[in-house]
C-alpha positions as a Markdown table, in Angstrom:
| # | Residue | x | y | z |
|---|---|---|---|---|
| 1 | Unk | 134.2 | 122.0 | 103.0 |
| 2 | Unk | 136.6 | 125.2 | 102.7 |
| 3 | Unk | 138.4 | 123.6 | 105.5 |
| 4 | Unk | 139.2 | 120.4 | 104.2 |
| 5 | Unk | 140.4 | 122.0 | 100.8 |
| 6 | Unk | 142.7 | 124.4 | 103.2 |
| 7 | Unk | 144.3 | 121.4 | 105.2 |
| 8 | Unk | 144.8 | 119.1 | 101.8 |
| 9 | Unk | 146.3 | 122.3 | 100.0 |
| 10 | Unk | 148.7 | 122.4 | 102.8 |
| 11 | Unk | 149.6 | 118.7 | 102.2 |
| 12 | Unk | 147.8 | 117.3 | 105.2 |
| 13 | Unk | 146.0 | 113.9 | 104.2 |
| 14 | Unk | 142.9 | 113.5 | 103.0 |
| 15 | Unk | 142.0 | 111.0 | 105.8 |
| 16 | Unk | 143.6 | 113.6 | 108.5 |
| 17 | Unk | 141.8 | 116.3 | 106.7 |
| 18 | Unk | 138.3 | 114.0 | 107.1 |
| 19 | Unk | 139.1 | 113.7 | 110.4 |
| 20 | Unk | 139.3 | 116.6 | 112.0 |
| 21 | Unk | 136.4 | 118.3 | 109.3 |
| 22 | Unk | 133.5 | 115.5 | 109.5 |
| 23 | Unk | 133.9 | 115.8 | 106.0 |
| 24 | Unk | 134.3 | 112.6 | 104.0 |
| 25 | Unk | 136.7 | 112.3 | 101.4 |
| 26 | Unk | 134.4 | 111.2 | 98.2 |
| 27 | Unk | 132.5 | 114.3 | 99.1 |
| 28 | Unk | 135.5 | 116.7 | 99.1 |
| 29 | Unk | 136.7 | 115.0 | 96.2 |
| 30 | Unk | 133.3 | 115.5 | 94.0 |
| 31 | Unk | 133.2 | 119.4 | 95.7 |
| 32 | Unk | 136.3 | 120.1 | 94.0 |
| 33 | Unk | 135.7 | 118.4 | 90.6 |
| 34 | Unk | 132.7 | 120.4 | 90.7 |
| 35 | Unk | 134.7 | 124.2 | 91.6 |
| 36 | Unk | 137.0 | 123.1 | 88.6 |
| 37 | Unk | 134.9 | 122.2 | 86.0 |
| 38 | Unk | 134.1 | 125.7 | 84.0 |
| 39 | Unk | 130.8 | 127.3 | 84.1 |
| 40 | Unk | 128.3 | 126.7 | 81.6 |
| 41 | Unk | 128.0 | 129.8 | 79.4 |
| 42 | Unk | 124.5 | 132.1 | 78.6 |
| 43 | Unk | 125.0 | 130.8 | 74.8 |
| 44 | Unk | 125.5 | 127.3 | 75.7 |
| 45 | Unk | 122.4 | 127.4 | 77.8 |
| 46 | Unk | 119.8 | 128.7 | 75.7 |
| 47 | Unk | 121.1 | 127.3 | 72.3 |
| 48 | Unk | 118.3 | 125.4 | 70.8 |
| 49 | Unk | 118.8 | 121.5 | 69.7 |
| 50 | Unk | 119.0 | 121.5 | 66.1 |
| 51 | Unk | 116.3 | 119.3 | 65.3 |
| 52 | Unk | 113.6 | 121.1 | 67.2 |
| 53 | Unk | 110.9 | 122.8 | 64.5 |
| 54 | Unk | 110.9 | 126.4 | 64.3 |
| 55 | Unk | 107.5 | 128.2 | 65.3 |
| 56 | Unk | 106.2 | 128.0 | 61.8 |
| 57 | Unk | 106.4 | 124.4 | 61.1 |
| 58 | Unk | 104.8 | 123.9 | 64.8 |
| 59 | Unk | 102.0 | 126.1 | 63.2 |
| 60 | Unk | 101.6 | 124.1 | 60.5 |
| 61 | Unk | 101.5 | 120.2 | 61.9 |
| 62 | Unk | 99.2 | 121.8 | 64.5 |
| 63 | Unk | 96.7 | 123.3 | 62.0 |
| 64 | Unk | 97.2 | 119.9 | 60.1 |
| 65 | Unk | 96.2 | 118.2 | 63.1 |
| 66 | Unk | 93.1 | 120.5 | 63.7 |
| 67 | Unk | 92.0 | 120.7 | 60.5 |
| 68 | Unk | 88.6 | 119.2 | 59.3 |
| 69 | Unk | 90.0 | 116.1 | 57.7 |
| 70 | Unk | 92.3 | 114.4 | 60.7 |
| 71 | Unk | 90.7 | 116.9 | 63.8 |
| 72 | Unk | 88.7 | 113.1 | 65.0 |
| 73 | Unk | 91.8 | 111.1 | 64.6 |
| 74 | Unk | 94.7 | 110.0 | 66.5 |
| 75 | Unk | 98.1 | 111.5 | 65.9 |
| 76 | Unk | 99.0 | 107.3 | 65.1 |
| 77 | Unk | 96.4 | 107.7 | 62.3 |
| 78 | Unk | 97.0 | 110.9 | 61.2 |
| 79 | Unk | 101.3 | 110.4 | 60.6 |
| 80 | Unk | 100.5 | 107.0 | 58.7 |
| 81 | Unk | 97.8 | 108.8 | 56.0 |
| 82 | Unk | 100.2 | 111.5 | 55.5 |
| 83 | Unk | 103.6 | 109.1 | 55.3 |
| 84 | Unk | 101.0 | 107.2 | 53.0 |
| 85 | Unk | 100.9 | 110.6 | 50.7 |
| 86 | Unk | 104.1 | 111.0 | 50.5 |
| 87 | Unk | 104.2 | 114.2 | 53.6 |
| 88 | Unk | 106.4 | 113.8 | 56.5 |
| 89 | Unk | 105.5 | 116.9 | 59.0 |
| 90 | Unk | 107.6 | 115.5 | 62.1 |
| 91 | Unk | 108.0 | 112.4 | 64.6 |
| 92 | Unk | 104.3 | 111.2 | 66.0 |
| 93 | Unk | 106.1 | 111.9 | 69.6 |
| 94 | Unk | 106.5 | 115.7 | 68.1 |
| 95 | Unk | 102.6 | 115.8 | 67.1 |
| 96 | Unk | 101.6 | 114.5 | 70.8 |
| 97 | Unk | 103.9 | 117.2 | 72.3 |
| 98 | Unk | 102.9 | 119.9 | 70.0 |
| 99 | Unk | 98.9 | 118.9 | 71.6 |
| 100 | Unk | 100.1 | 118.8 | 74.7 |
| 101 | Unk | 102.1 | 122.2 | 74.5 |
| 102 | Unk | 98.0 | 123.5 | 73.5 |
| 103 | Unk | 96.0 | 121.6 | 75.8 |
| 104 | Unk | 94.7 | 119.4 | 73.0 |
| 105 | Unk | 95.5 | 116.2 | 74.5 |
| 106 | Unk | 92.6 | 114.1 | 76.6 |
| 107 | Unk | 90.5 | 111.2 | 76.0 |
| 108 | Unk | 87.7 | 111.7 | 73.9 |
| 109 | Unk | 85.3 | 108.8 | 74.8 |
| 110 | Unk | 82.4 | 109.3 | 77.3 |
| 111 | Unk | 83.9 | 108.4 | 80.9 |
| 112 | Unk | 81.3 | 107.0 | 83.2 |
| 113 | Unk | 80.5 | 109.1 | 86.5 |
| 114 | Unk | 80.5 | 107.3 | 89.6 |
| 115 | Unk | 77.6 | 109.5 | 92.1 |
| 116 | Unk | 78.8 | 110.0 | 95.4 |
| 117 | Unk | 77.8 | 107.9 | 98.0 |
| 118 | Unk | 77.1 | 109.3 | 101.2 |
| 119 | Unk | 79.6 | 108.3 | 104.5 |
| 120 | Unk | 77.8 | 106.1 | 106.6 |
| 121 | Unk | 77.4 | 107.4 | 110.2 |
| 122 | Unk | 76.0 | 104.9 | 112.6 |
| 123 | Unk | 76.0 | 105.0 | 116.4 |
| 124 | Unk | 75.1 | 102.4 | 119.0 |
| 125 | Unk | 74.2 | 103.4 | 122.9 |
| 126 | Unk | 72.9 | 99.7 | 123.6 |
| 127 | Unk | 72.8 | 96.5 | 121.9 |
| 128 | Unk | 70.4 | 95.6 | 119.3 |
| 129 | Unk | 70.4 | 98.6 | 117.9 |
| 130 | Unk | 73.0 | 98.1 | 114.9 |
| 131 | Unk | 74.0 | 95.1 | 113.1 |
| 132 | Unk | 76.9 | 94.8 | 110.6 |
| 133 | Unk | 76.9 | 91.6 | 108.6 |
| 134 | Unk | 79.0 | 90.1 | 105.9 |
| 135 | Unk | 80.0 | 87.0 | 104.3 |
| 136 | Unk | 83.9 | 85.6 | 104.3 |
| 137 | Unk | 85.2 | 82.8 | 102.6 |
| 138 | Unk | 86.5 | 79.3 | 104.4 |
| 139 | Unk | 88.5 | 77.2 | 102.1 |
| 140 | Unk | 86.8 | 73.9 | 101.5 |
| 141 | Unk | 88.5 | 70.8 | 101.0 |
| 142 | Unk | 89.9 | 71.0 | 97.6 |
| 143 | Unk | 91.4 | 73.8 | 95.8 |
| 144 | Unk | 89.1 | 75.8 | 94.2 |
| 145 | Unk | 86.1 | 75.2 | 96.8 |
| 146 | Unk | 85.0 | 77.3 | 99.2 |
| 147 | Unk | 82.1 | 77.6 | 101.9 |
| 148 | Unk | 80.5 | 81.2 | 102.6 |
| 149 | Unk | 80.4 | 81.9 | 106.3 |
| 150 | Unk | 77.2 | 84.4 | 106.6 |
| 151 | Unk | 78.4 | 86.3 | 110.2 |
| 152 | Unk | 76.1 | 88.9 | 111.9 |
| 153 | Unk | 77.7 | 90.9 | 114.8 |
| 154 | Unk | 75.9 | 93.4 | 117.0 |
| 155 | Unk | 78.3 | 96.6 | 117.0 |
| 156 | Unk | 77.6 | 97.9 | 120.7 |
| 157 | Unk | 78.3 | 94.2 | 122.3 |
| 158 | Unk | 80.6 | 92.9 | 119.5 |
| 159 | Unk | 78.2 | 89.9 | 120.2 |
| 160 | Unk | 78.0 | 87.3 | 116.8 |
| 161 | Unk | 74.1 | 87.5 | 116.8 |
| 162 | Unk | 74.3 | 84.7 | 113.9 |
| 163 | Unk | 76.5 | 82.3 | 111.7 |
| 164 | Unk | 75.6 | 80.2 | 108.8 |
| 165 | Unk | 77.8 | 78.4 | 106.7 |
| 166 | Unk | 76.5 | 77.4 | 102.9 |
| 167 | Unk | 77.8 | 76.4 | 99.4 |
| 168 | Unk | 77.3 | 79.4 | 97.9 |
| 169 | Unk | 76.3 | 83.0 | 98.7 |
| 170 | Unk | 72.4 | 83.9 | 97.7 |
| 171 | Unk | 70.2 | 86.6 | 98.1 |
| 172 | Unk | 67.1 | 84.0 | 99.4 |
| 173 | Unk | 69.8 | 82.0 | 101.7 |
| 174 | Unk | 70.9 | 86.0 | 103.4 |
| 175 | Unk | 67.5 | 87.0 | 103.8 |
| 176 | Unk | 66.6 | 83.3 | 105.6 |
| 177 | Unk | 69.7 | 84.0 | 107.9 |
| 178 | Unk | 68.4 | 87.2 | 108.9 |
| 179 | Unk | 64.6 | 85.9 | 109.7 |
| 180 | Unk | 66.0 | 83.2 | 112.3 |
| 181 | Unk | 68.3 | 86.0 | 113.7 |
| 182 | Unk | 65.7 | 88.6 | 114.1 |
| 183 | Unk | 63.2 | 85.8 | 115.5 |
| 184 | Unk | 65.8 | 84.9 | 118.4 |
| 185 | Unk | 67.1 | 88.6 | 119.1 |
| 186 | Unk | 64.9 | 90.5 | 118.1 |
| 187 | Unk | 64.9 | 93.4 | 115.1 |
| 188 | Unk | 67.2 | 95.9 | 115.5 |
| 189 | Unk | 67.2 | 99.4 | 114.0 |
| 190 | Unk | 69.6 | 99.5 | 111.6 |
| 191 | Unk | 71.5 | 96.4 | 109.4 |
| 192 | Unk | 74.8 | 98.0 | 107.9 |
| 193 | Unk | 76.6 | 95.5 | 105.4 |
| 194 | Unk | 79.0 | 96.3 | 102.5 |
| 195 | Unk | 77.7 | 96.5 | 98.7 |
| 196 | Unk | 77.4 | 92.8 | 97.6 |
| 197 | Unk | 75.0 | 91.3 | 95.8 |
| 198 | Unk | 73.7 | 89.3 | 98.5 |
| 199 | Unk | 73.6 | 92.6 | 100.6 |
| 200 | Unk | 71.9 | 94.6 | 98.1 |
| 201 | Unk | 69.5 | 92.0 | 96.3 |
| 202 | Unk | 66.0 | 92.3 | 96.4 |
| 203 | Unk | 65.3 | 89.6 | 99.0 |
| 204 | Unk | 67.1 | 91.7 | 101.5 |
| 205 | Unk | 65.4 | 94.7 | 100.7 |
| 206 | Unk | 61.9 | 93.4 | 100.7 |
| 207 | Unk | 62.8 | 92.0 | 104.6 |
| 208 | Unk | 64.2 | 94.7 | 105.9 |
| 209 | Unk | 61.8 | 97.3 | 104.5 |
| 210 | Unk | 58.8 | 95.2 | 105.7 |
| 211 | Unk | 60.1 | 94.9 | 109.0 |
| 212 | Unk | 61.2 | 98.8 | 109.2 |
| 213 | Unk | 64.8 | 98.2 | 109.2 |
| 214 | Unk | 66.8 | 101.0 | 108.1 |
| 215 | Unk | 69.6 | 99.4 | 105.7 |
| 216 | Unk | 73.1 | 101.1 | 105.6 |
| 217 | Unk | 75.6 | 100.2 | 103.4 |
| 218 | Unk | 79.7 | 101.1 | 102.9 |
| 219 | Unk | 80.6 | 102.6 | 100.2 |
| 220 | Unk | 82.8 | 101.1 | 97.0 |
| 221 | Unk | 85.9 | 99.9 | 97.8 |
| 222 | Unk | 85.9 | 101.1 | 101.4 |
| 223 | Unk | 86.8 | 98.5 | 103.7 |
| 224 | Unk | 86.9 | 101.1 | 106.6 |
| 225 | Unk | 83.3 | 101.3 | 106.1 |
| 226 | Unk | 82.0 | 98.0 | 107.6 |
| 227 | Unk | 85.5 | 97.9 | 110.6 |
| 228 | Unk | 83.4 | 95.4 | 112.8 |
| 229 | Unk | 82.8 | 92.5 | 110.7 |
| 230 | Unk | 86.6 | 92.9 | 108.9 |
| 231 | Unk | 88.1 | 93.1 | 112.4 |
| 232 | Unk | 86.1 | 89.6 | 113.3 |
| 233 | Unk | 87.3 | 87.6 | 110.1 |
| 234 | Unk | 90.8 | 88.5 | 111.3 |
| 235 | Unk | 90.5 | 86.9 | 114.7 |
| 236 | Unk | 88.6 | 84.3 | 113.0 |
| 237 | Unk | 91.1 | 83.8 | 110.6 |
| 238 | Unk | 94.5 | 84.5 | 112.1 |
| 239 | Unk | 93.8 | 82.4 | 115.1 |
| 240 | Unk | 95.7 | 79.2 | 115.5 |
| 241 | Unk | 93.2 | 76.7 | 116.1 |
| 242 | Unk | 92.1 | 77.9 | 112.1 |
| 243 | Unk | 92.7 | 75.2 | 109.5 |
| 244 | Unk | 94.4 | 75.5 | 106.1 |
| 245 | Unk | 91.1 | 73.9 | 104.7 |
| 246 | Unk | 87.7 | 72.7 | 105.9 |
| 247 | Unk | 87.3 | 68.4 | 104.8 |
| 248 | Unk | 83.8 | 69.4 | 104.5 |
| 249 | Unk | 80.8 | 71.9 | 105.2 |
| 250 | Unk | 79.9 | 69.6 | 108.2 |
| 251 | Unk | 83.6 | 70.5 | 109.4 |
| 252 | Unk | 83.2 | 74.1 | 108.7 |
| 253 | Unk | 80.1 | 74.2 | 110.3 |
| 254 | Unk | 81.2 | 73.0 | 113.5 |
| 255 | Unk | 84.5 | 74.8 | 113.4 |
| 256 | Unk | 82.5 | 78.1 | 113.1 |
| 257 | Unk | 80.0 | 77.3 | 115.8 |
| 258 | Unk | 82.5 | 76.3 | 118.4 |
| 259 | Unk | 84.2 | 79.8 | 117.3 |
| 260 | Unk | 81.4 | 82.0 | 118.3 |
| 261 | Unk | 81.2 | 80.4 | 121.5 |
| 262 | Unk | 84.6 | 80.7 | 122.4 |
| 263 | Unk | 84.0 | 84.7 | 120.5 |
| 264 | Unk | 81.2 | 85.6 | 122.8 |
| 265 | Unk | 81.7 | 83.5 | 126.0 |
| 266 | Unk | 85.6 | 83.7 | 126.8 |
| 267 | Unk | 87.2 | 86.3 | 124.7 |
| 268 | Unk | 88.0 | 89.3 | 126.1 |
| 269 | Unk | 87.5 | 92.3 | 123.8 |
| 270 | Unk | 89.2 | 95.0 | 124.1 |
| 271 | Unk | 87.1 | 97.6 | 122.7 |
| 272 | Unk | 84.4 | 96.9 | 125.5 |
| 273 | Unk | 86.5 | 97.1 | 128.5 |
| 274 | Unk | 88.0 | 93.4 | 128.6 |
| 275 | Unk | 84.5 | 92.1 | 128.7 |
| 276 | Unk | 83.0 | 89.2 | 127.0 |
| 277 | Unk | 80.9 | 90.0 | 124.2 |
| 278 | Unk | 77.7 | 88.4 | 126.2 |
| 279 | Unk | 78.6 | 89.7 | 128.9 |
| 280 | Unk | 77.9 | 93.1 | 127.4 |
| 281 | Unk | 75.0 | 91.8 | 125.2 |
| 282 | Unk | 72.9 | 90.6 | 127.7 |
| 283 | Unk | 73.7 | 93.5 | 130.7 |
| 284 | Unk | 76.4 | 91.7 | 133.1 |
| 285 | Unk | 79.1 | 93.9 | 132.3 |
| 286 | Unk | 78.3 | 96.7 | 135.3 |
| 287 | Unk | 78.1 | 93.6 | 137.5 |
| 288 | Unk | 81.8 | 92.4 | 136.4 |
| 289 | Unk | 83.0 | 96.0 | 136.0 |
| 290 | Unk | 81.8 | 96.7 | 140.3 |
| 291 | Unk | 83.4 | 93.2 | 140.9 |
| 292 | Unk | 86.6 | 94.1 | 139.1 |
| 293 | Unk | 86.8 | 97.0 | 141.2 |
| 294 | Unk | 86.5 | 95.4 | 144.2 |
| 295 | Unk | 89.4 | 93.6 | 143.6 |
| 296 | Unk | 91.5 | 96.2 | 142.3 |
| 297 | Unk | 90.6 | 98.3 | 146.0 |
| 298 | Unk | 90.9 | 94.9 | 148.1 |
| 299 | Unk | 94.7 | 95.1 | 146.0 |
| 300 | Unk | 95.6 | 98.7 | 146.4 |
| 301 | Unk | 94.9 | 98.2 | 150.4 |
| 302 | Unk | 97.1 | 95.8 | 150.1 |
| 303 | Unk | 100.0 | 97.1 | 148.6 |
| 304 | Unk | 99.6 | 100.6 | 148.0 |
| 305 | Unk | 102.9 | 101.4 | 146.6 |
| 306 | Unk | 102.4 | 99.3 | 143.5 |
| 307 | Unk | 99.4 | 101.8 | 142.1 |
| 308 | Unk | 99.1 | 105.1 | 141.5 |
| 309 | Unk | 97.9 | 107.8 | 143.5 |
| 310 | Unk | 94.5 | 107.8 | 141.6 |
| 311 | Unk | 91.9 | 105.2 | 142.9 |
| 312 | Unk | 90.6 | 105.0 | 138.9 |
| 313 | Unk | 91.3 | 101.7 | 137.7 |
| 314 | Unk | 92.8 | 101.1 | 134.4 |
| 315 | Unk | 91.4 | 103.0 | 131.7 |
| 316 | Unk | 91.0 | 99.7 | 129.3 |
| 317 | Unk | 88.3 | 98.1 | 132.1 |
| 318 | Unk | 85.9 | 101.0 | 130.9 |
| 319 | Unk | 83.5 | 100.0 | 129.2 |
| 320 | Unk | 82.5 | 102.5 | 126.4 |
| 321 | Unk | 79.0 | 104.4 | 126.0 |
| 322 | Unk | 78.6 | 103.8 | 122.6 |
| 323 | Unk | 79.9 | 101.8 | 119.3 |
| 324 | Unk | 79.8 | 104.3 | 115.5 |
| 325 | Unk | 80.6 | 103.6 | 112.1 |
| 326 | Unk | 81.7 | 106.2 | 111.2 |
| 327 | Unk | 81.4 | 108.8 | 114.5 |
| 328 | Unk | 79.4 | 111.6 | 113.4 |
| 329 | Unk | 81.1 | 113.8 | 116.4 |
| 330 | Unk | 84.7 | 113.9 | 114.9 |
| 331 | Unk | 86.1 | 114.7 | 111.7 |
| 332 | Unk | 89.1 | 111.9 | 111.8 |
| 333 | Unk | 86.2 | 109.1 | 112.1 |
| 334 | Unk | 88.0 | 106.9 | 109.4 |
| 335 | Unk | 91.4 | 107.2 | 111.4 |
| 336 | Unk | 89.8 | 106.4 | 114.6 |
| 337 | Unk | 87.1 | 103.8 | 113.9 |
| 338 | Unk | 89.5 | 100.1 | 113.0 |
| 339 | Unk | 91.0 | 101.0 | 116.9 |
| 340 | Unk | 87.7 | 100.7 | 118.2 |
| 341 | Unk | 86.8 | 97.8 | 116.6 |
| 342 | Unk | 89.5 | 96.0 | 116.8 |
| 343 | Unk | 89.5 | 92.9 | 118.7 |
């Protein structure tokens, strides 16, 4: 910056001057407004605005404030019964500062107090162990309606165990879905869902506990809680064969079961290795995974130069040892977890 005030002292150009300093002129320019505009004097600095209260009136609109008539009453209340009188102390801005300045200024009503819910930490080695259900909306055929699409996916397999589609989401109509589900898989250990009213209502409850079925819910207002079943509705939802609206529940219906077969027969997930979901469900995947293999060594004979010098295949064709909500082994579980269930 010295530089390009030397060379524009000397009468070289300012655009010369930028050139050979990197300095632009608008910032030389406001540099050297800025050297000649005087310094601000120690009187200027600390002089005090001329309407600002001196100490002892501060004293006195606090104490007015504290005192037994106006101490339960809003600064608002307490400036309009005194104006009312005939009393102006200062501005009601002035009172709020002045409380603020003492730490007198917080809400006064009873707050309520949310108890902590505990992180749920789940982990699968096999499927039917965990369960994750929850319930997503299909637009119906006019606006305004909507059908409720009760999905149930097994967490280790990503495998949709179960879909109904109704008119309405019900306590009685969840707890129904799960009996036909358990009766054709069979019970797993744990059913994790979100906190909604079909999730928590008594029906639900009374199921699970009589068939010894731990529930596990997410906690309020954390998505990342329940990754499985969000990360399904997308690929439900973002696909392209999804319409803008259902005609009717028959429709929606059929849409959603020609969806889980397509989900669990002919997708390839990533987060289990490329496999199909029933592939992995119902213990194929080690069969594909040796056959895959083959392939890939009947390849690299072929034309060694294209792999690398390890004989491991691709590290997205493992298939993992276990699925978690949650992992229990890591710290940065809520980071990690949407990655693994993504599909």
């Amino acid at each position: 910056m010295a530089a390009h005030h030397e060379l524009t002292a000397a009468g070289v150009t300012t655009r010369e001057a930028t050139t050979w300093t990197s300095v632009t002129r608008s910032t030389a320019a406001r540099d050297k407004k800025h050297r000649m505009e005087p310094a601000p004097t120690t009187a200027a600095v600390k002089k005090a605005p001329a309407n600002k209260l001196t100490m002892e009136e501060r004293h006195a609109v606090l104490s007015m404030l504290n005192c037994d008539r106006f101490v339960d009453q809003a600064p608002l209340e307490v400036y309009a019964t005194l104006l009312d009188e005939g009393t102006y102390l200062c501005s009601i801005s002035t009172m709020y500062r002045i409380l603020r300045e003492n730490t007198q200024v917080k809400d006064r009503r009873r707050q309520a107090r949310h108890p902590a819910r505990a992180c749920p930490e789940l982990v699968a080695t096999a499927p039917r162990q965990v369960y994750t259900w929850d319930i997503t909306k299909l637009p119906g055929p006019a606006r305004g309606v909507y059908y409720d699409a009760y999905v149930m996916i097994d967490i280790y397999s990503r495998y949709i165990v179960g879909v109904h589609v109704q008119t309405r989401e019900s306590g009685i109509l969840a707890a129904e879905f799960m009996t036909e589900i358990f009766a054709v898989h069979g019970v797993p250990d744990v059913v994790h869902a979100d906190r909604g009213t079909s999730m928590t209502s008594k029906h639900v409850s009374t199921l699970l506990a009589d068939l010894e079925v731990v529930r596990s819910h997410s906690r309020p207002k954390v998505s990342n809680d329940n990754p499985y079943s969000e990360s399904l509705f997308k690929t439900l939802k973002y696909g392209p064969e999804f319409p803008e609206r259902f005609g009717s529940l028959y429709h929606a219906r059929e849409f959603m079961a020609s969806f889980v077969h397509w989900y669990n027969h002919e997708h390839r997930h990533t987060g289990i290795g490329l496999h199909t979901p029933a592939d992995v469900h119902f213990g194929l995947a080690s069969q594909k995974a040796a056959e895959r293999s083959t392939v890939l060594d009947q390849a690299r004979r072929s034309h060694p130069e294209r792999f690398c010098t390890s004989k491991r295949g691709p590290k997205i064709l493992d298939l993992p040892s276990e699925a978690w909500i949650n992992n229990p082994a890591t710290s940065d579980g809520l980071e990690t977890m949407t990655d693994q269930a993504a599909a």
